[in-house]
C-alpha positions as CSV (number, residue, x, y, z in Angstrom):
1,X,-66.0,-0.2,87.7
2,X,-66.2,-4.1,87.9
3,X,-63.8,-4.3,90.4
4,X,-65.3,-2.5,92.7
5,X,-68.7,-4.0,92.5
6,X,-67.3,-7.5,93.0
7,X,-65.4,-7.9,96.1
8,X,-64.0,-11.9,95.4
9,X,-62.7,-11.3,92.4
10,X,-60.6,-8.0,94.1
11,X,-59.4,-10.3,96.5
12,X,-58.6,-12.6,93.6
13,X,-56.6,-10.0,91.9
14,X,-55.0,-9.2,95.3
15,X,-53.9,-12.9,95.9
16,X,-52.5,-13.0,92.8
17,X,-51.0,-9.9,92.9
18,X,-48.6,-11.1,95.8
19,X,-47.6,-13.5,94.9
20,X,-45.3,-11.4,92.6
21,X,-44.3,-8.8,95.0
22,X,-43.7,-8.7,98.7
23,X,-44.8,-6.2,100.9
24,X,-43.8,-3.1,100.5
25,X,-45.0,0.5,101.0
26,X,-42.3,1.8,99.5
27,X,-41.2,1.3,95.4
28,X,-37.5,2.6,94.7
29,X,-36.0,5.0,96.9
30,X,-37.4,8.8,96.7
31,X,-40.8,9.8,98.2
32,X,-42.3,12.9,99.2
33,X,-45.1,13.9,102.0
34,X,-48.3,16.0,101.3
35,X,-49.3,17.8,104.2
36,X,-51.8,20.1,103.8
37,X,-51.9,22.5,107.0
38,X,-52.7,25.4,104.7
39,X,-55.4,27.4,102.8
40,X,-53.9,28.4,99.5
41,X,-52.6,25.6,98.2
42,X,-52.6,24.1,95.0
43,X,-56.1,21.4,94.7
44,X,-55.6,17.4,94.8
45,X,-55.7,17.0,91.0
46,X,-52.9,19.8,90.7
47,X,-50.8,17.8,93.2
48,X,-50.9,15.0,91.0
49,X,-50.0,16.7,88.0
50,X,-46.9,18.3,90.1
51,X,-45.5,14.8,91.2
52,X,-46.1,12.9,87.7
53,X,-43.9,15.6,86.3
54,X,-41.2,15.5,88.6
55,X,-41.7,11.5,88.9
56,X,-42.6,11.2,92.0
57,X,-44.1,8.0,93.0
58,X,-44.4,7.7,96.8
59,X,-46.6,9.8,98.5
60,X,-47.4,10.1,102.4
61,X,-50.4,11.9,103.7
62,X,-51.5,12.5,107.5
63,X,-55.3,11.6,106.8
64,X,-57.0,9.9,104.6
65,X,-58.9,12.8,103.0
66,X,-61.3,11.2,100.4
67,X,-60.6,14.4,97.8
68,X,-57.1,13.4,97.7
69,X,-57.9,9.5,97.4
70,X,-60.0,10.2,94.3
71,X,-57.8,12.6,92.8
72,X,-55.0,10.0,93.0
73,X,-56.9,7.4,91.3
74,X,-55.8,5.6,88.4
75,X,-52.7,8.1,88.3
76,X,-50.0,5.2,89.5
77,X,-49.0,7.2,92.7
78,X,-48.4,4.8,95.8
79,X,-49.9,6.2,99.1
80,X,-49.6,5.8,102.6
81,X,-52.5,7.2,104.7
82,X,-52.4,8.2,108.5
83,X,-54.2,7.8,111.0
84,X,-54.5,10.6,113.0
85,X,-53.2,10.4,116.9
86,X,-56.3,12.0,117.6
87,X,-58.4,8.7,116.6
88,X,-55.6,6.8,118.8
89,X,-57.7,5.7,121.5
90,X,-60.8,4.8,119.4
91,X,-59.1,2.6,117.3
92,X,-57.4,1.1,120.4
93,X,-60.5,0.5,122.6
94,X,-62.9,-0.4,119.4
95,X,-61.7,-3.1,116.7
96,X,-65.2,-2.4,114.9
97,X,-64.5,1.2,114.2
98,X,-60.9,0.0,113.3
99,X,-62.7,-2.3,110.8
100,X,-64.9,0.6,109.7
101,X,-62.2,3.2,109.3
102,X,-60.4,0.4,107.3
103,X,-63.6,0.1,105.1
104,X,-64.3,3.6,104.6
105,X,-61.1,5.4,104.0
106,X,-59.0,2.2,102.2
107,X,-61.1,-0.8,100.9
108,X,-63.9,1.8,99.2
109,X,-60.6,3.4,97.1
110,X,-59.1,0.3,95.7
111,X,-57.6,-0.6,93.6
112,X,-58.1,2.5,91.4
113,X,-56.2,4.4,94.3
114,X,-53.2,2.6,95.1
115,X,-53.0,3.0,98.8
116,X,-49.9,0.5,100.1
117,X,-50.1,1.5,103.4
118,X,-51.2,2.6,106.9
119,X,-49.7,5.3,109.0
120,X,-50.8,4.4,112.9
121,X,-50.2,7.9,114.4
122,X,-46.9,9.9,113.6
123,X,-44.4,10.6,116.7
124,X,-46.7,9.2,119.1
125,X,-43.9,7.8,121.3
126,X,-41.1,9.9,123.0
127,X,-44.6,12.8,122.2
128,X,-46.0,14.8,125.2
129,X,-49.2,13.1,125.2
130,X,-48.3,9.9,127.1
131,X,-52.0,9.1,126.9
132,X,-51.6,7.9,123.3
133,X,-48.1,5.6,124.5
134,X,-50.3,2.9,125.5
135,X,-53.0,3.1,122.8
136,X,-50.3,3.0,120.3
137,X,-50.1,-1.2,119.7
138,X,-54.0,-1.3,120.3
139,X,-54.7,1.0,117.5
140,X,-51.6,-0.9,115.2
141,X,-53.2,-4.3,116.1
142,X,-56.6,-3.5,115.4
143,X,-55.8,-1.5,111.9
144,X,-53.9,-4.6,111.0
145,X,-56.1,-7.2,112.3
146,X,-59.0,-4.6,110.0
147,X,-57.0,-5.7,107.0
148,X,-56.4,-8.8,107.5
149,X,-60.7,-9.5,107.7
150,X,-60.9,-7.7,104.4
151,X,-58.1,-9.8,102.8
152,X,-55.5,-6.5,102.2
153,X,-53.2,-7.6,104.6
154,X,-51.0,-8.5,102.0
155,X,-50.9,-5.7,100.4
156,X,-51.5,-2.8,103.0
157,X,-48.0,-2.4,105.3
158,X,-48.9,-0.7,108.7
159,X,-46.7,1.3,109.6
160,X,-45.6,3.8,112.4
161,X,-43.2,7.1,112.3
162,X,-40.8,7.8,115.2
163,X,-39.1,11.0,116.1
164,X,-35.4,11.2,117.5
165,X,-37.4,11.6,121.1
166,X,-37.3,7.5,121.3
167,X,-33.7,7.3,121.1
168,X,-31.1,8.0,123.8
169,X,-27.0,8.4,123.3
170,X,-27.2,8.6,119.1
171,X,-23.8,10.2,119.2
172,X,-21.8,8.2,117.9
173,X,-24.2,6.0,116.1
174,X,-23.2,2.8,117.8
175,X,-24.2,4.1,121.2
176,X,-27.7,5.0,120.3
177,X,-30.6,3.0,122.2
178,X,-33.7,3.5,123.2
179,X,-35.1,5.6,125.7
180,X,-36.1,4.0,129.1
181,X,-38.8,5.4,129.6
182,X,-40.6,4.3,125.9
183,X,-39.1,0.9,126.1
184,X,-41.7,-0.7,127.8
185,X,-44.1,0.6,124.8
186,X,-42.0,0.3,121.9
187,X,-40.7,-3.4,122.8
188,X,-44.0,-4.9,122.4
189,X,-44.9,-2.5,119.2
190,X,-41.5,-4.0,117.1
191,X,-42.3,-7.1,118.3
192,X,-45.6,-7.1,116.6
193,X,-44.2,-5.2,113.0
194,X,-41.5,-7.7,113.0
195,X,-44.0,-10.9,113.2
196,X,-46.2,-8.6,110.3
197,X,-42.8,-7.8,108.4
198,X,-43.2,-4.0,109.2
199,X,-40.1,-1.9,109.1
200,X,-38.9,1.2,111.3
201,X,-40.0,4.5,110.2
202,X,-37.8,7.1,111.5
203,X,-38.2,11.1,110.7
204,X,-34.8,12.2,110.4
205,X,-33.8,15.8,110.2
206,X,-30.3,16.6,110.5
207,X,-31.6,20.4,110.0
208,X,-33.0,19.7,114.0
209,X,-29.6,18.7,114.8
210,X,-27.6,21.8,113.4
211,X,-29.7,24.3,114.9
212,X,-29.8,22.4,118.2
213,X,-26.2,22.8,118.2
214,X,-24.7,25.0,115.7
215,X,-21.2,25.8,117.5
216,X,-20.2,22.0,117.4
217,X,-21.9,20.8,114.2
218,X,-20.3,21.4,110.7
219,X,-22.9,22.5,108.3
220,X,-21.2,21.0,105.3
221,X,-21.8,17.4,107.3
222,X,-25.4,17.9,107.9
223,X,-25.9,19.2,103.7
224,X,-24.1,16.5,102.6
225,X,-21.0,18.7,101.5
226,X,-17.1,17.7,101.6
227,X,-16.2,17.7,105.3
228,X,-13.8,16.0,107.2
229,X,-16.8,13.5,109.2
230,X,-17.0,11.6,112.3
231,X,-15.5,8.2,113.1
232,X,-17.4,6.0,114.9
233,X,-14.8,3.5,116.7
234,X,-16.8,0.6,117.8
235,X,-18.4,0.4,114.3
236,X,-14.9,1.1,112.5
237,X,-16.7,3.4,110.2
238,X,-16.4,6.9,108.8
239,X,-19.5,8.9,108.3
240,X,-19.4,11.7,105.8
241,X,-22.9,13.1,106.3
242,X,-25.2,13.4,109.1
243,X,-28.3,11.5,107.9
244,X,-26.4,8.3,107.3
245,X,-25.2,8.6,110.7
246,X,-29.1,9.3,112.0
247,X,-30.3,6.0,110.6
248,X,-27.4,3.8,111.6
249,X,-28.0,5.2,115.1
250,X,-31.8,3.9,113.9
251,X,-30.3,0.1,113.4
252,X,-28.0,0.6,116.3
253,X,-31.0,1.0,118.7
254,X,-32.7,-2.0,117.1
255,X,-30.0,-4.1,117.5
256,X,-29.8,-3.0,120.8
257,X,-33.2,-3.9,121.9
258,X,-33.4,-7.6,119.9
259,X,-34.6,-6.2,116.1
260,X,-31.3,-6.9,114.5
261,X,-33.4,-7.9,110.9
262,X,-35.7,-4.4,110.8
263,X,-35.7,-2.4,107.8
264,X,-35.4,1.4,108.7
265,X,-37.0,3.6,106.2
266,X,-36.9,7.6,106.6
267,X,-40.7,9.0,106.5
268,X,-39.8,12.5,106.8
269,X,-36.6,14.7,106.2
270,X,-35.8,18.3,104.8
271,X,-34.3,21.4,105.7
272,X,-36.4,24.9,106.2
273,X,-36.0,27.5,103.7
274,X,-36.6,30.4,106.2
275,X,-37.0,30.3,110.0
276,X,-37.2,32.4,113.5
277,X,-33.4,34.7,114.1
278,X,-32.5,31.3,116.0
279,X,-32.8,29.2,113.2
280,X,-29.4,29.1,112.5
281,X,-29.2,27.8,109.0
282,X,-33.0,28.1,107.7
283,X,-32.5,29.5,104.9
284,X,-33.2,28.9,100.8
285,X,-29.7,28.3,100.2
286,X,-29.2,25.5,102.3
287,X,-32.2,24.3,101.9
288,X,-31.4,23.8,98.0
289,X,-28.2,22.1,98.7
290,X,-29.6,19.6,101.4
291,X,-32.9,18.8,99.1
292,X,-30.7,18.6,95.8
293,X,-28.1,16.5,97.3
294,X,-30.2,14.9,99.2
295,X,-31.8,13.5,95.7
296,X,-28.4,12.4,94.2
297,X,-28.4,10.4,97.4
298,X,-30.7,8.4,97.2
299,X,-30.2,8.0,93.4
300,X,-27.3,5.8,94.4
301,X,-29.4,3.5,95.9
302,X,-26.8,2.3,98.5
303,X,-27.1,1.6,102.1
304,X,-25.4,2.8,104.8
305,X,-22.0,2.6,106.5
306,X,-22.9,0.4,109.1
307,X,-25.8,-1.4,107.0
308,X,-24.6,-1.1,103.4
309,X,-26.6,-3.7,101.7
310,X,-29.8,-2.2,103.2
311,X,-30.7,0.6,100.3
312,X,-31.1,3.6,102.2
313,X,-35.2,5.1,101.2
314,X,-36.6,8.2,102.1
315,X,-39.6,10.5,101.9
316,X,-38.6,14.4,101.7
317,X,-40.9,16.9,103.7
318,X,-42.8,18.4,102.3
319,X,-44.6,19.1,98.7
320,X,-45.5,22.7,100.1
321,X,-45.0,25.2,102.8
322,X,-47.9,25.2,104.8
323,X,-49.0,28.7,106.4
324,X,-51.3,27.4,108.5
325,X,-48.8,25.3,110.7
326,X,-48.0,26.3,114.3
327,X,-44.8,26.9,116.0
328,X,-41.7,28.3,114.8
329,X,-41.3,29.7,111.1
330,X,-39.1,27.6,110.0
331,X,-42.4,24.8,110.4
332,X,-44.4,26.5,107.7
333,X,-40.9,27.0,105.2
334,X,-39.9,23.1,104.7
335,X,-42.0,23.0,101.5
336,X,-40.0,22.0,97.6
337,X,-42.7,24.2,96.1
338,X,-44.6,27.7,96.7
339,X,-48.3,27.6,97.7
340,X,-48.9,28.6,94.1
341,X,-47.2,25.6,93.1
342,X,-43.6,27.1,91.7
343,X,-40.8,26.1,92.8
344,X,-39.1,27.1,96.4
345,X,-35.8,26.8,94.9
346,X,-34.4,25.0,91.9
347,X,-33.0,20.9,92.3
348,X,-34.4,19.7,89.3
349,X,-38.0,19.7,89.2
350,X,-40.8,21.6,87.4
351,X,-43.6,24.0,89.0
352,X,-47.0,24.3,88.0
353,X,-46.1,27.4,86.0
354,X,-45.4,27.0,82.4
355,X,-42.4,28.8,82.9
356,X,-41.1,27.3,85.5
357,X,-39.1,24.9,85.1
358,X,-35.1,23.2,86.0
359,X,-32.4,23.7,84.5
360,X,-30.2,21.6,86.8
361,X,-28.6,18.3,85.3
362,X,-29.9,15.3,87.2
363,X,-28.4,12.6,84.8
364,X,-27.5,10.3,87.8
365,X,-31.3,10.0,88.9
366,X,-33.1,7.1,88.1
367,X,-36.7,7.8,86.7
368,X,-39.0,6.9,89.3
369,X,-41.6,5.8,87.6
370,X,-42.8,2.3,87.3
371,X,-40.4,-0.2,85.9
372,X,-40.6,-2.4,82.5
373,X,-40.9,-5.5,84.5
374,X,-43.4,-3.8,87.1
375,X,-45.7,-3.0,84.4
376,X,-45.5,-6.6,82.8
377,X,-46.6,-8.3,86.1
378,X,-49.5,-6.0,86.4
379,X,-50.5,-6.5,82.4
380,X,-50.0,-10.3,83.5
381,X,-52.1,-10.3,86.6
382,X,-54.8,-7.9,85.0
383,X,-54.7,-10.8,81.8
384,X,-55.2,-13.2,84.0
385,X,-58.3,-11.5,86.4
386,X,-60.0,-10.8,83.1
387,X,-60.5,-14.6,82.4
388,X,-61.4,-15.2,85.5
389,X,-64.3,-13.1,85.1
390,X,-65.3,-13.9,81.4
């Protein structure tokens, strides 16, 4: 591979690449995560099979597992790779292993593997190791600053996901704000995304919030269903559905704090198909209607009440349902297909199994895959490396 043996005229291809598109992690509005907490799951190269037929582009992984790297090469799929909060500190204390982990697990996969970005821990603030609070920017700064020395800071976004632990007050959405006791961390860490033009990744599950509170909470808002909504007064807006309300609690927070510009982009949502006797609500049916609507959704590509020009995007958890997770059933049920790669339940896509496929009409979703134009600036910017190296 000529690219890979020649590092200048990769960074070449990279400058020029830019200059055509900005930053972004993140192409169109549906994505999915791959977790892999389990031992009878379907291999790497199946994977990709299973999201090229159902068109999913964006993928998020927890790792940076060099089987699934290779197995995504040349396939198209956009990645985001994590770094694990175990490695938190290291990277932190250490910019040389920064640079190293950078070299080994992004740089030595591209551009046949197209990772666009860099998970820096996931839920790390608001979590209950407080340990990993204060490494969090360190490790962020060094990744970054590991990019920037191999020239992929233009095309690598780092990233980091937050829970609904960092926010206090999100009900109603124009009340939410941060939590004092993570300000003094997260202040400093969106002050550094917004100079690098990172956005906010929240993991939103309304599925949490039901269950937390199943007396007070109509289903039907949470599963996007007709329902008679909250008002939120000081916004003068009507919400119909809960995750619209989480991520405008999301911008209400940055606002709050100085961050009125930030992008918020959901990096995990779903609903369990089965969980514990308290689980109120875990269950295949209403995990169908939250995934399937959920998909129709996005589709629209529209924004949000309180930020409707900013198109709401989203990455669904999970691919599988992982048997080896801990905690609560419901934490091993959250997956769109079987271990054996079927479906969980049907909202439009195919299984591994010849015979199992969707019958469901999905008309209103856009194909995911990479657009006319898209393709023509690559074609172009491939044209135009090939001179350069003849």
């Amino acid at each position: 591979m000529i690219l890979r043996f020649f590092d200048p005229f990769l960074v070449l291809f990279l400058l020029f690449f830019t200059q055509f598109a900005s930053l972004q992690a993140f192409t169109g509005t549906y994505g999915i995560n791959y977790g892999r907490i389990a031992d009878n799951i379907p291999s790497p190269d199946e994977v990709v099979t299973l999201l090229r037929a159902a068109k999913i582009r964006n993928v998020r992984i927890y790792d940076a597992d060099h089987s699934v790297l290779k197995a995504f090469s040349g396939t198209g799929l956009e990645i985001v790779v994590g770094l694990p909060n175990g490695q938190l500190q290291d990277m932190s204390s250490n910019a040389d292993h920064a640079l190293n982990w950078v070299k080994e697990n992004v740089h030595a996969f591209l551009p046949e593997t197209r990772i666009r970005g860099i998970a820096v821990g996931n839920e790390v603030l608001g979590g209950s190791n407080d340990a990993w609070w204060g490494a969090l920017l360190g490790a962020a700064k060094n990744i970054y600053n590991a990019t920037k020395k191999l020239h992929l800071d233009k095309l690598i976004q780092i990233s980091t996901a937050n829970s609904f632990a960092v926010f206090s007050n999100s009900y109603p959405p124009s009340n939410c704000t941060f939590n004092e006791n993570i300000v003094q961390y997260m202040k400093p860490l969106l002050e550094f995304f917004e100079e690098i033009g990172s956005p906010f990744c929240l993991n939103a599950y309304p599925f949490l919030a039901y269950i937390s509170d199943p007396e007070h909470i109509d289903i039907n808002y949470a599963l996007f269903q007709p329902n008679k909504g909250i008002y939120d007064q000081r916004y003068k807006r009507h919400y119909d559905n809960m995750l619209d309300a989480q991520i405008d609690a999301a911008y209400a927070a940055l606002e709050d704090a100085g961050f009125d510009k930030m992008e918020v982009i959901v990096t995990e949502t779903g609903w369990a198909s089965a969980g514990d006797q308290n689980e109120v609500g875990a269950n295949a049916s209403n995990a169908r209607t939250y995934n399937y609507n959920l998909r129709k959704r996005l589709a629209m590509k529209k924004g949000t009440p309180h930020r409707p020009k900013n198109v709401v995007k989203a990455y669904i958890f999970a691919i599988f349902n992982e048997d080896s997770k801990p905690g609560p059933t419901s934490e091993r049920n959250y997956g769109l297909f079987k271990a054996d790669g079927s479906i969980s339940y049907n909202i439009g896509f195919h299984g591994l199994n010849a015979g199992d496929s969707s019958h469901l009409s999905l008309k209103d979703i856009n194909n995911q895959g990479m657009s006319r134009s898209y393709t023509i600036t690559i074609i172009l910017c491939l044209s135009a490396l090939t001179l350069m190296i003849f």
